[in-house]
C-alpha positions as CSV (number, residue, x, y, z in Angstrom):
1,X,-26.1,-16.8,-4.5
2,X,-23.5,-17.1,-6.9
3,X,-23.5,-13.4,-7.5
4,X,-22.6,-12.7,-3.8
5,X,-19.9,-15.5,-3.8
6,X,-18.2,-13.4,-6.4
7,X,-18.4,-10.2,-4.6
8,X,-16.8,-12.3,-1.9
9,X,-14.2,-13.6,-3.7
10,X,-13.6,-10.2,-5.3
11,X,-14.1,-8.6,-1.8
12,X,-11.0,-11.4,-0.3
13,X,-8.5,-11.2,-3.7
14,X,-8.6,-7.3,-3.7
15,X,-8.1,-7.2,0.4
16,X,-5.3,-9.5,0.2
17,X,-3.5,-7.9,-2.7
18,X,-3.6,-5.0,-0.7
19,X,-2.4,-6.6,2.3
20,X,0.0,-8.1,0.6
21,X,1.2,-4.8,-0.5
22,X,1.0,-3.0,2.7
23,X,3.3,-5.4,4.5
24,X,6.1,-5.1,1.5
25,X,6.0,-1.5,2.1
26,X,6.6,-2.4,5.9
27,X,9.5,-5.5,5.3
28,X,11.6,-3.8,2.6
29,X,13.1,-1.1,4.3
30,X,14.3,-3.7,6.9
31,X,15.8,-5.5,4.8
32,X,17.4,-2.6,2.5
33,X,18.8,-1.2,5.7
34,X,22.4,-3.0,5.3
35,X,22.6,-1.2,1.7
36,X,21.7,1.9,3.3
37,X,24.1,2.3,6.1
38,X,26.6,1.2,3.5
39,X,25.7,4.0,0.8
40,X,24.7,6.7,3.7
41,X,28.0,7.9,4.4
42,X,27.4,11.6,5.8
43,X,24.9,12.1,8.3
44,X,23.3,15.4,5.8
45,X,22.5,12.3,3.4
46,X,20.0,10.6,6.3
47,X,18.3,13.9,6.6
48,X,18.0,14.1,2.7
49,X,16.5,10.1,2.6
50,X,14.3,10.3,5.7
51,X,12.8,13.5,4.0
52,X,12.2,11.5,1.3
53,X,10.3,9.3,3.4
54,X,8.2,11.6,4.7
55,X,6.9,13.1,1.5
56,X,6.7,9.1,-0.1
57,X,4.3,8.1,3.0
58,X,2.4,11.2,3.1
59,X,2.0,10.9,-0.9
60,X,0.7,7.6,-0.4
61,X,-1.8,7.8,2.6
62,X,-3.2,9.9,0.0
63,X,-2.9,7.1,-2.7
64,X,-5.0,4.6,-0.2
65,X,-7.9,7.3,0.4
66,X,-8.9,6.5,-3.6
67,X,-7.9,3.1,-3.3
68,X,-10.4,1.7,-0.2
69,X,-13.3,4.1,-1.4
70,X,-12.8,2.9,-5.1
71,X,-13.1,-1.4,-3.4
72,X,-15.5,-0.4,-1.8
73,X,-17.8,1.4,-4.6
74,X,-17.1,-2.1,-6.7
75,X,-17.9,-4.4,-3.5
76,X,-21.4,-2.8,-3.2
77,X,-22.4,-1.7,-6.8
78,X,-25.6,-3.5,-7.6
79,X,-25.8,-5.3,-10.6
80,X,-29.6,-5.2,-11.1
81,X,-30.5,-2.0,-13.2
């Protein structure tokens, strides 16, 4: 019993941290968009930083494929050997 409450609790931590994660990758670029539309001055430079974006979400969909197979792996690895 105890053994299934830590795979719980490791199970909850690990899906909040990456909650937690997901949503500041979602809330900061609200917030930076003042500093943005101060610093973007030409509209070539917008092309340049939503590029950017493109290639940093696409790089990190792939980053999340490893990440919710490796939980996963460590959620249901049996202990008993």
């Amino acid at each position: 019993m105890t053994e299934t409450k830590g795979r719980l609790k490791l199970f909850v931590g690990n899906f909040l941290s990456f909650g937690a994660a997901n949503a500041l990758e979602k809330v900061i670029p609200i917030i930076l968009l003042p500093v943005l539309t101060r610093l973007l001055t030409d509209t070539a430079d917008y092309g340049r930083y939503d590029m950017f974006m493109t290639i940093v979400s696409f790089g990190s969909e792939l980053v999340v494929l490893g990440v919710f197979d490796a939980l996963f792996r460590e959620y249901f690895e049996d202990e008993d050997r």
